[in-house]
PAFIGU-63036 format. One record per residue: residue number from 1; residue in one letter; x, y, z of N, C-alpha, C, O in turn. Coordinates in steps of 0.02 Angstrom, whole numbers. Layout:
BEGIN
NODE  nr rest   n.c1   n.c2   n.c3  ca.c1  ca.c2  ca.c3   c.c1   c.c2   c.c3   o.c1   o.c2   o.c3
NODE NUM    A      X      Y      Z      X      Y      Z      X      Y      Z      X      Y      Z
...
//
This chain:
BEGIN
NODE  nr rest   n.c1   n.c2   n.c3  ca.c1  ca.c2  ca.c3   c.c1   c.c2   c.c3   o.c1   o.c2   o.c3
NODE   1    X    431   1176   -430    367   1150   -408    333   1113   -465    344   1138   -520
NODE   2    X    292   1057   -466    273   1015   -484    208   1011   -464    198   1018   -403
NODE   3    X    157   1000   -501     51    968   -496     41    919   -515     68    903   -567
NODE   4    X      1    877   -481    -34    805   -484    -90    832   -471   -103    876   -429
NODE   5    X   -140    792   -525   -216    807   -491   -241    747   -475   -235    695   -507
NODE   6    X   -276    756   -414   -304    718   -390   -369    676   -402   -397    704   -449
NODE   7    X   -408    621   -382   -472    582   -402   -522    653   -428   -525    672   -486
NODE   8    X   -550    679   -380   -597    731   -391   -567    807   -412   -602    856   -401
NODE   9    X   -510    815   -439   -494    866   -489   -472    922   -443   -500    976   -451
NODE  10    X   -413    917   -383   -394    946   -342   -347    943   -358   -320    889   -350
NODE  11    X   -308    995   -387   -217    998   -404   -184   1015   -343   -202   1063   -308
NODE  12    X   -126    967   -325    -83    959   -267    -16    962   -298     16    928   -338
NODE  13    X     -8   1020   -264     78   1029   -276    133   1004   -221    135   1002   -159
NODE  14    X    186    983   -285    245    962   -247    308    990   -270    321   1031   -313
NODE  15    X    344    955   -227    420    971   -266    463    904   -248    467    873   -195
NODE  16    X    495    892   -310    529    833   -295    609    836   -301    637    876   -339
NODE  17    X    643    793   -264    714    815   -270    730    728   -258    693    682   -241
NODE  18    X    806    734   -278    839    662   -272    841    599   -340    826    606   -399
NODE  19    X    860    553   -312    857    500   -364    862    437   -319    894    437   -267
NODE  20    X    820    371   -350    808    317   -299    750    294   -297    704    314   -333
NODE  21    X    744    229   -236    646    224   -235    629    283   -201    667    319   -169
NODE  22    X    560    292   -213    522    362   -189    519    347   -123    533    295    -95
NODE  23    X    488    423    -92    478    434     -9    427    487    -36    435    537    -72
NODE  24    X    390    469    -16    353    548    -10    348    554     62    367    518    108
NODE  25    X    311    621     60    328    654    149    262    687    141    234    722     99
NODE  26    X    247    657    203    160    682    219    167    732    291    182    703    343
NODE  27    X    159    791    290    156    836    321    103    839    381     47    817    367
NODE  28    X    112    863    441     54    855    506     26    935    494     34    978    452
NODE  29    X    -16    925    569    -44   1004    558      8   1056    566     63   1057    592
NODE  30    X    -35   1107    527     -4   1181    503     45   1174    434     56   1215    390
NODE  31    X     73   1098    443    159   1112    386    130   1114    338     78   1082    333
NODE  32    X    158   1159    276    167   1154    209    230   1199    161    235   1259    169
NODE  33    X    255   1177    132    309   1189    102    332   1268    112    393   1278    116
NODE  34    X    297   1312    114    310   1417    139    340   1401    215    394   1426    230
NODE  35    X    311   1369    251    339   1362    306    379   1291    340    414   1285    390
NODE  36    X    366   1264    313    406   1201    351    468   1170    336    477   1125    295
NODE  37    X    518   1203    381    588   1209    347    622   1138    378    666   1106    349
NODE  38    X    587   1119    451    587   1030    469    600   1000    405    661    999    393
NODE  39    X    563    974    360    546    928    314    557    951    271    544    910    226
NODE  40    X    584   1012    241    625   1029    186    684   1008    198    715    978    154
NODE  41    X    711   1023    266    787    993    278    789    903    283    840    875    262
NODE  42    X    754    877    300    720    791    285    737    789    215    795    779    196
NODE  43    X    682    798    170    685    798    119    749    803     74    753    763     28
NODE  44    X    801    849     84    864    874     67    912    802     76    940    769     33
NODE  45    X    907    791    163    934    733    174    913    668    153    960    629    149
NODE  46    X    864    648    141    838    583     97    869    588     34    892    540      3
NODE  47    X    870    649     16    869    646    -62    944    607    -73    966    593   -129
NODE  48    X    962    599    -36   1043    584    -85   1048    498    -77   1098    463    -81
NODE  49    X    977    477    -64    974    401    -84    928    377   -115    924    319   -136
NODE  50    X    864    445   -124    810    404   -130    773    475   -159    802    527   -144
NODE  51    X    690    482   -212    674    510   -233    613    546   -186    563    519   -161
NODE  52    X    632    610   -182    570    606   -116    520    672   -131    543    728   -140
NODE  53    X    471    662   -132    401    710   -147    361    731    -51    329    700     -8
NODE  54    X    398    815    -64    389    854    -22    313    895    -34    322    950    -60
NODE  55    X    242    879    -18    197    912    -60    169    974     14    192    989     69
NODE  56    X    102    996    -30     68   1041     16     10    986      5    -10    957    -45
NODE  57    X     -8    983     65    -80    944     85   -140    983     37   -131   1039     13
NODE  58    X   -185    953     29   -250   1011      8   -265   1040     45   -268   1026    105
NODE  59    X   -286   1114      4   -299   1169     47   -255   1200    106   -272   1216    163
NODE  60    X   -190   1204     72   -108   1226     96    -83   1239     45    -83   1202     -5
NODE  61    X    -53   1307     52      6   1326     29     -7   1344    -66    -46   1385    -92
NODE  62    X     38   1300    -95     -2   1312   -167    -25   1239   -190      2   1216   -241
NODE  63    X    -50   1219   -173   -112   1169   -173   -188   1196   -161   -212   1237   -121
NODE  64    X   -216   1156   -211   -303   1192   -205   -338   1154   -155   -314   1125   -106
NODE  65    X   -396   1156   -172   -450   1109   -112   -521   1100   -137   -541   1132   -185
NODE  66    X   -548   1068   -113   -639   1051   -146   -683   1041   -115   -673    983    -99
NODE  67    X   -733   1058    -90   -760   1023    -32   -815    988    -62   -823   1003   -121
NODE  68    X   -863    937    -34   -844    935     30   -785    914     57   -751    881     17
NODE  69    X   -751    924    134   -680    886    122   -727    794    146   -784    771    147
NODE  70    X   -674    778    158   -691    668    153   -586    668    173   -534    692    153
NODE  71    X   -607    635    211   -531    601    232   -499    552    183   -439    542    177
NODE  72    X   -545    525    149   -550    476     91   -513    525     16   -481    497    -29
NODE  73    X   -526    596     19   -479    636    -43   -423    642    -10   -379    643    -54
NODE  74    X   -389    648     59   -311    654     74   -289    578     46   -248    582      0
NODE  75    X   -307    515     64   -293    454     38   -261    469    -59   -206    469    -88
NODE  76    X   -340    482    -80   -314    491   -150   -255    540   -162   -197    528   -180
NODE  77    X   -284    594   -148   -215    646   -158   -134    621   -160    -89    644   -196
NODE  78    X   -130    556   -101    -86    523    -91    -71    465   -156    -18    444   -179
NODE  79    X   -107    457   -164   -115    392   -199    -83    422   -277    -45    396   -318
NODE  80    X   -118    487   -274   -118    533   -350    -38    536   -350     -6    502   -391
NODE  81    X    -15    565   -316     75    566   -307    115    511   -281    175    520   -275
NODE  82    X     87    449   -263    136    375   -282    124    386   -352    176    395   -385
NODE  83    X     79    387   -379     66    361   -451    114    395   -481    153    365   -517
NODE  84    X    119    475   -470    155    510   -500    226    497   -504    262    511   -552
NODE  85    X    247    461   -433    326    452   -416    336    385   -448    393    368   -432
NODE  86    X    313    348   -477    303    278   -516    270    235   -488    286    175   -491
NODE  87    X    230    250   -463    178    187   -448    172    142   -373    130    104   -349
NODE  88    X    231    166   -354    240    116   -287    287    182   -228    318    223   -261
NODE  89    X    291    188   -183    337    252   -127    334    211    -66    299    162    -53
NODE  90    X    379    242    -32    379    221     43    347    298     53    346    342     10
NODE  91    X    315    301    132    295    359    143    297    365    226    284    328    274
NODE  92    X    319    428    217    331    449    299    275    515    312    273    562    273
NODE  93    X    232    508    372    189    542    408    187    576    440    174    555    497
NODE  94    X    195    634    434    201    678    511    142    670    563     92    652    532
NODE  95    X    130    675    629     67    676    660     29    718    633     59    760    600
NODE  96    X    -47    725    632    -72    643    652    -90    609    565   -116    558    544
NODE  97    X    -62    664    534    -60    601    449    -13    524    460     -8    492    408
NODE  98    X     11    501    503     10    449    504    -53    391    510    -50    332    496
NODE  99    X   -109    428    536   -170    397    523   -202    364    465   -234    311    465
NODE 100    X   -185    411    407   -186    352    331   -131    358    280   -137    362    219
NODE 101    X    -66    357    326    -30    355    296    -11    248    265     15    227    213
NODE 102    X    -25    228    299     10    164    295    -27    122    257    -15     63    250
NODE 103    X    -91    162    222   -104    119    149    -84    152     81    -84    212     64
NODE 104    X    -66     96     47    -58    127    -25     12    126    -35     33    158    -83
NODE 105    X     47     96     -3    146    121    -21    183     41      8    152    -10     26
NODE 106    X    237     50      7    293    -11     10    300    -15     68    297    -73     89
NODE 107    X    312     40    117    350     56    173    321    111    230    334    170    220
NODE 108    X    287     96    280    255    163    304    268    182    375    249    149    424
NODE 109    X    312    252    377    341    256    436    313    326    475    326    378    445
NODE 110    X    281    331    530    244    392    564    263    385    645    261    335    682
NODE 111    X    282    454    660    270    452    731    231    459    769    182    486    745
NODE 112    X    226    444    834    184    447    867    133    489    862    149    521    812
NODE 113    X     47    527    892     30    573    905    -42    555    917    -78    523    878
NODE 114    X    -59    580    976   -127    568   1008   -148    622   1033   -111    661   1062
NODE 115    X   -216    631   1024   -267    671   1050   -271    670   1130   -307    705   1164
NODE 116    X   -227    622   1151   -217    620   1213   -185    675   1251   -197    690   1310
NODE 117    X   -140    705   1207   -110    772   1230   -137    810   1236   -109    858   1263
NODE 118    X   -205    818   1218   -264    881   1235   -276    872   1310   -271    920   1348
NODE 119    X   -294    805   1332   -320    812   1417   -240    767   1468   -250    738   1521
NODE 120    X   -177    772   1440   -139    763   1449   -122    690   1521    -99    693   1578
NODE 121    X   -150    629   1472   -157    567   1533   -164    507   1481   -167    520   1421
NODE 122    X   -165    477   1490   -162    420   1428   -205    351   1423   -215    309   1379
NODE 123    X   -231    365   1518   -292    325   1526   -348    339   1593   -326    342   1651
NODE 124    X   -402    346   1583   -433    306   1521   -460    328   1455   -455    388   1446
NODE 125    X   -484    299   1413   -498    326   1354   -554    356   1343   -558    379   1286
NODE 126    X   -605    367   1382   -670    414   1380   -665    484   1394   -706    525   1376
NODE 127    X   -615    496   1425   -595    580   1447   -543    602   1379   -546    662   1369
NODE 128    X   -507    575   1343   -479    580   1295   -529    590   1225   -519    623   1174
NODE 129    X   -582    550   1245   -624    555   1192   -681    619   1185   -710    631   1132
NODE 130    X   -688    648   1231   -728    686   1278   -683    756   1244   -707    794   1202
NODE 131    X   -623    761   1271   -576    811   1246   -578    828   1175   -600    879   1148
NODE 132    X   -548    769   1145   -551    774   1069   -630    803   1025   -626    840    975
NODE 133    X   -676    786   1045   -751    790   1035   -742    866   1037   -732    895    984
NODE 134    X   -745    902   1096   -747    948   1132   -696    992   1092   -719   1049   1086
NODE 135    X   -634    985   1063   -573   1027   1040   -623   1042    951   -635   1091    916
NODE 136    X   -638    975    946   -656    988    880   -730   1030    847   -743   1054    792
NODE 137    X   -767   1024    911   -844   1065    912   -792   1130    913   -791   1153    856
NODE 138    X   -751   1166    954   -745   1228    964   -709   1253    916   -717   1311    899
NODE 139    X   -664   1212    887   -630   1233    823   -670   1267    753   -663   1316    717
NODE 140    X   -723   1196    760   -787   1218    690   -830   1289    707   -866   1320    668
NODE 141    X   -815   1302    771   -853   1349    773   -812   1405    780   -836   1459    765
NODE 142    X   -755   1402    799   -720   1469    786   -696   1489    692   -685   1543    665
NODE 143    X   -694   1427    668   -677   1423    576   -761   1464    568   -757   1523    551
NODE 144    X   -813   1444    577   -882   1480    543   -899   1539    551   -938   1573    517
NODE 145    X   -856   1560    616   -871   1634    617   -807   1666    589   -794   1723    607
NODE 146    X   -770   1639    552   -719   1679    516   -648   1697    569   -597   1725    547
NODE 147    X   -654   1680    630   -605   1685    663   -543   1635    675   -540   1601    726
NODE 148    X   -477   1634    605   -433   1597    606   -397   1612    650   -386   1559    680
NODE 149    X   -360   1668    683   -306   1665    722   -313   1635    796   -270   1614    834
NODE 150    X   -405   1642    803   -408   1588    857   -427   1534    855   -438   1504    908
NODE 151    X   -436   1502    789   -418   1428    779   -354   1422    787   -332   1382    829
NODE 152    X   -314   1459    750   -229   1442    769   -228   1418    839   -211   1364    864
NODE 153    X   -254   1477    866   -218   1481    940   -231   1431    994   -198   1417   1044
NODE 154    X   -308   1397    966   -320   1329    994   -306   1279    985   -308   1237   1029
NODE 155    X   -285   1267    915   -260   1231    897   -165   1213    922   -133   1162    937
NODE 156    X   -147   1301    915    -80   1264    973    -66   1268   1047    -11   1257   1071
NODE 157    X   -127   1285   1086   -129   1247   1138   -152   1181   1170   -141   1159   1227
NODE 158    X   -182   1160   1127   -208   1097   1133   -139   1073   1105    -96   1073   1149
NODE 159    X   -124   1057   1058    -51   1040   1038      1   1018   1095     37    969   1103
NODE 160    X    -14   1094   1140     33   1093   1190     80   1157   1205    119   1160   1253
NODE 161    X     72   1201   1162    104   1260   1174     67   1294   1221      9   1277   1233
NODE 162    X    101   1351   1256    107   1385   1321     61   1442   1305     87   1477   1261
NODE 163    X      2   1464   1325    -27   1525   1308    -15   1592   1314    -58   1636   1312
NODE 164    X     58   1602   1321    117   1657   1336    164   1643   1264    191   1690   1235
NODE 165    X    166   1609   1252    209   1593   1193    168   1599   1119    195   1623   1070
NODE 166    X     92   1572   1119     63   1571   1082     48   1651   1058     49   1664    998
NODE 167    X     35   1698   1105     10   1767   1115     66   1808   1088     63   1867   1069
NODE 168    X    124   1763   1091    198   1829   1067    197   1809    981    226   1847    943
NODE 169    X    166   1754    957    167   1734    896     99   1765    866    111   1771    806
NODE 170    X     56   1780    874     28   1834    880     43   1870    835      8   1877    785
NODE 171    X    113   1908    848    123   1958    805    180   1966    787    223   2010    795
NODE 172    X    174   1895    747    245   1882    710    210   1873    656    150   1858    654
NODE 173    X    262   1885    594    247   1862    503    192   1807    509    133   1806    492
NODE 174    X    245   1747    549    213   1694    505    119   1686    535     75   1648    513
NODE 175    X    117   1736    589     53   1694    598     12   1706    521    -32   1666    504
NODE 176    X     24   1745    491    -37   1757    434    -30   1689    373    -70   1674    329
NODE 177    X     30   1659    387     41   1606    346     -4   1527    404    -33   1477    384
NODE 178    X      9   1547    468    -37   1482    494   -109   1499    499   -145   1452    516
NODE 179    X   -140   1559    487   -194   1554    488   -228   1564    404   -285   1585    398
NODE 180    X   -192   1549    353   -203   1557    298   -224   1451    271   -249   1427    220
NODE 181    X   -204   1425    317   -224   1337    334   -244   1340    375   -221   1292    406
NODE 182    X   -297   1383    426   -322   1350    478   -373   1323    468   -382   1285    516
NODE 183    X   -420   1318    427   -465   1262    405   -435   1203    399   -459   1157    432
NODE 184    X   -394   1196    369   -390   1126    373   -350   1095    443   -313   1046    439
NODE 185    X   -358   1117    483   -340   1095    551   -402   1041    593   -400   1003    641
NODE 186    X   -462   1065    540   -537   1040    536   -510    984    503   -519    931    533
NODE 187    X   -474    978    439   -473    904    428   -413    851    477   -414    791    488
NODE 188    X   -365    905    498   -319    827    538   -373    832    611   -353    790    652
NODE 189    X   -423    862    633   -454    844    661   -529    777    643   -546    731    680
NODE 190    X   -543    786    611   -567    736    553   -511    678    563   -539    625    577
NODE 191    X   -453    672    560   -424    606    526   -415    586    590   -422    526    598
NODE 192    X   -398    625    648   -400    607    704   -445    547    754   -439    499    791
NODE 193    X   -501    602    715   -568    557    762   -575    568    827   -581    623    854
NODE 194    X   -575    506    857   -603    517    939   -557    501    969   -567    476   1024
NODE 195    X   -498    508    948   -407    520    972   -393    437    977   -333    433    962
NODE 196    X   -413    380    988   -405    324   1009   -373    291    956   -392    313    902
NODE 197    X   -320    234    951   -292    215    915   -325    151    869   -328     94    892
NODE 198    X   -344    163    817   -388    117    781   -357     47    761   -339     31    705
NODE 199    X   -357     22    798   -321    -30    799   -355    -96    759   -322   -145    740
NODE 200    X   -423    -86    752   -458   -125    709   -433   -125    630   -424   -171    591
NODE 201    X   -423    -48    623   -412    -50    553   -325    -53    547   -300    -80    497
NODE 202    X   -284    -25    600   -221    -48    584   -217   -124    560   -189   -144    509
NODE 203    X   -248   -156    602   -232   -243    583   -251   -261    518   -252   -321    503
NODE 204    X   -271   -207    463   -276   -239    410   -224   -206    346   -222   -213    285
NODE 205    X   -182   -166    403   -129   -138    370    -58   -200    335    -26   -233    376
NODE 206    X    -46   -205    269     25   -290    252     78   -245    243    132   -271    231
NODE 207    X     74   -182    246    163   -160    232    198   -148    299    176   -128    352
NODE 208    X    262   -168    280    301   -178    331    302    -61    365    307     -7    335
NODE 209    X    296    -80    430    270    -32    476    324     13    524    352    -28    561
NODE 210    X    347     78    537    391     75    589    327    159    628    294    206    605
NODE 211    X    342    137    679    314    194    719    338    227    774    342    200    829
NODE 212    X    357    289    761    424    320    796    402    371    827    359    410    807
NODE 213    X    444    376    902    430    428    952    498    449    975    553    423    966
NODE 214    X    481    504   1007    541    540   1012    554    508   1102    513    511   1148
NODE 215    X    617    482   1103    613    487   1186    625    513   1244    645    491   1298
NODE 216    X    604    584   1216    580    641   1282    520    661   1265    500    713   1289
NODE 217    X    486    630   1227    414    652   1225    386    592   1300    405    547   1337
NODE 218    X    314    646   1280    280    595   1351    263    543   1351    250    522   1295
NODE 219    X    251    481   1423    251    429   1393    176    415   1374    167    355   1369
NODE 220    X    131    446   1365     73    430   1331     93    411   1254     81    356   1228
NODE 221    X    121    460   1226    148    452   1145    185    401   1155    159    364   1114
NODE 222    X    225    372   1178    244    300   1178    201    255   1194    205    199   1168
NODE 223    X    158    267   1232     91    196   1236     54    203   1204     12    159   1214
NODE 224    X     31    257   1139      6    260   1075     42    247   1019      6    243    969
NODE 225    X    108    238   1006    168    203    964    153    141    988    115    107    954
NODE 226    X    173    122   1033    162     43   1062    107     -6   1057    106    -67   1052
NODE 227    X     44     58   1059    -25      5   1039    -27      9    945    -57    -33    911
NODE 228    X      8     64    919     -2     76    842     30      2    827     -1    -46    805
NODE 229    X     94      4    842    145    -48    809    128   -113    851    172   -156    847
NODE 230    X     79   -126    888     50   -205    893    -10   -214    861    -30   -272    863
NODE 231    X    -55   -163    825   -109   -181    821   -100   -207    731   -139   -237    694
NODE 232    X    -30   -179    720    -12   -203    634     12   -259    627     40   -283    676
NODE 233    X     10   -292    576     62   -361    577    116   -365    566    150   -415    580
NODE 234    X    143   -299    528    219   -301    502    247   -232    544    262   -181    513
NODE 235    X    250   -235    594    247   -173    636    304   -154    692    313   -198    734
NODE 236    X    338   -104    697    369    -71    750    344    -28    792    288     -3    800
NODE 237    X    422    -19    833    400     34    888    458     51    903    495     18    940
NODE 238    X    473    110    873    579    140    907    560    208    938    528    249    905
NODE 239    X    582    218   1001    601    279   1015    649    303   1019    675    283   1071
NODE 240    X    687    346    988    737    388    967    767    455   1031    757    516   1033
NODE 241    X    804    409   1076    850    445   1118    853    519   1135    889    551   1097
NODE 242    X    835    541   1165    849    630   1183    809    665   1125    824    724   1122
NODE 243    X    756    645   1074    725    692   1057    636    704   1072    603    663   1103
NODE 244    X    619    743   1055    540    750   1069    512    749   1028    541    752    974
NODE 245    X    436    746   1031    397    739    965    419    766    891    408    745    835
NODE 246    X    462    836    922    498    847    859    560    842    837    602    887    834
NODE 247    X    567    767    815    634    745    800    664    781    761    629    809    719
NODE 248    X    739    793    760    785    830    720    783    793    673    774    733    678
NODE 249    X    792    829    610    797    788    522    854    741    525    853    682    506
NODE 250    X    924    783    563    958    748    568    988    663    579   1027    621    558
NODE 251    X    933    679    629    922    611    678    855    569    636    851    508    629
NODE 252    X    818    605    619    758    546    585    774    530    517    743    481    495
NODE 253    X    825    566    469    837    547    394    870    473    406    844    421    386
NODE 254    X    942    479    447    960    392    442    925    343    475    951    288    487
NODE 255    X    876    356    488    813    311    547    767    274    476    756    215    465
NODE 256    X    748    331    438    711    339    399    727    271    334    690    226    312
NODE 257    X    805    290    318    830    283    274    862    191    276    868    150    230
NODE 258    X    878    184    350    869    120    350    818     77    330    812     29    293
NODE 259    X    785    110    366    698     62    386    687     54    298    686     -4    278
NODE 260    X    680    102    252    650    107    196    714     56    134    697     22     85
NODE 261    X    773     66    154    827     12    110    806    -53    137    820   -100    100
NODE 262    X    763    -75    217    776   -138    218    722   -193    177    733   -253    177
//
């Protein structure tokens, strides 16, 4: 394990493996390195072309935090570890850190993920916005009264998990490891916003862009890939055959690995 500190004096740990141009790997909600064996196995597989920085987000894992939080310190944090990896990375996003993932690097590749999956429809955009509003008032208020395991638990049904499934995890190990980050579920809600695809500010995105969905996910997440990768100028849109939002490493390392050699 490896520390970078960040603009405002937030040490973010990583771990780096490989040799090559950099990748760093920006983690979605809940992941960080104790648990996220997805993107450790990514990571493993990149590595044998390219240098890749696997971190813990702030306020995850063994990474610190500062408040107030600002969506504007995940940017730096990021910025703190290109610098660290030499100055320049391609960078891949898990949902919904693909939201600022695509400034600051060579190459910026994220999949799909919309707030749309909370009221599960993809149009129109005021009931989506309505939802998201609504997920994120109840979240702040279950974090203030000290109750993480039912931030977890809202947090993965809105997600999309089954409230039978959620309840058997419950009382397994790891929940004490997802509710040990459930605050910051407050910030990918934050980066989120009002779930709608910002397409104003994509268009002022110049690095070349790929935005990837799984294709058995729903087709809302493809008409939020589809509006991401038109609203950029250097921009894609691949969906990746028989998988779902959660693509196998397998299948996303040589996806990855093209896009970032070309």
């Amino acid at each position: 394990m490896q520390r970078v500190v960040s603009k405002d004096a937030t040490s973010i740990a990583f771990d780096r493996s490989g040799r090559g141009p950099a990748v760093v790997l920006v983690g979605g909600a809940f992941q960080h390195r104790a648990i996220d064996q997805r993107t450790a196995q990514l990571a493993a597989l990149l590595a044998e072309r390219f240098t890749v920085v696997h971190y813990d987000r702030r306020g995850r894992g063994d990474s610190a935090d500062t408040m107030p939080y600002a969506v504007e310190r995940e940017v730096e944090d990021l910025g703190a570890l290109i610098k660290a990896a030499g100055g320049s990375a391609h960078v891949f996003g898990m949902c919904p850190r693909g939201r600022f993932s695509p400034w600051r690097q060579r190459r910026a590749a994220f999949p799909s993920r919309s707030w749309r999956c909370t009221s599960r429809r993809s149009t129109p955009e005021a009931p989506t916005r309505q939802a998201s509003e609504a997920y994120a008032r109840q979240l702040d208020g279950l974090l203030a009264q000290g109750l993480r395991g039912d931030a977890v638990a809202l947090a993965m049904m809105t997600f999309g998990a089954p409230p039978q499934a959620v309840e058997g995890m419950r009382h397994a190990p790891v929940w004490q490891l997802f509710g040990s980050v459930a605050p910051t579920l407050a910030y990918d809600a934050a980066i989120m916003g009002d779930g709608s695809v910002p397409a104003r500010r994509l268009s002022t995105v110049r690095v070349p862009a790929l935005v990837i969905a799984g294709g058995a996910s729903p087709e809302f997440m493809h008409s939020a890939a589809a509006a991401a990768a038109a609203a950029m100028p250097d921009a894609r849109h691949r969906k990746l055959d028989g998988q779902t939002h959660d693509v196998a490493p397998e299948v996303l390392a040589p996806v990855l690995a093209e896009f970032f050699s070309g």
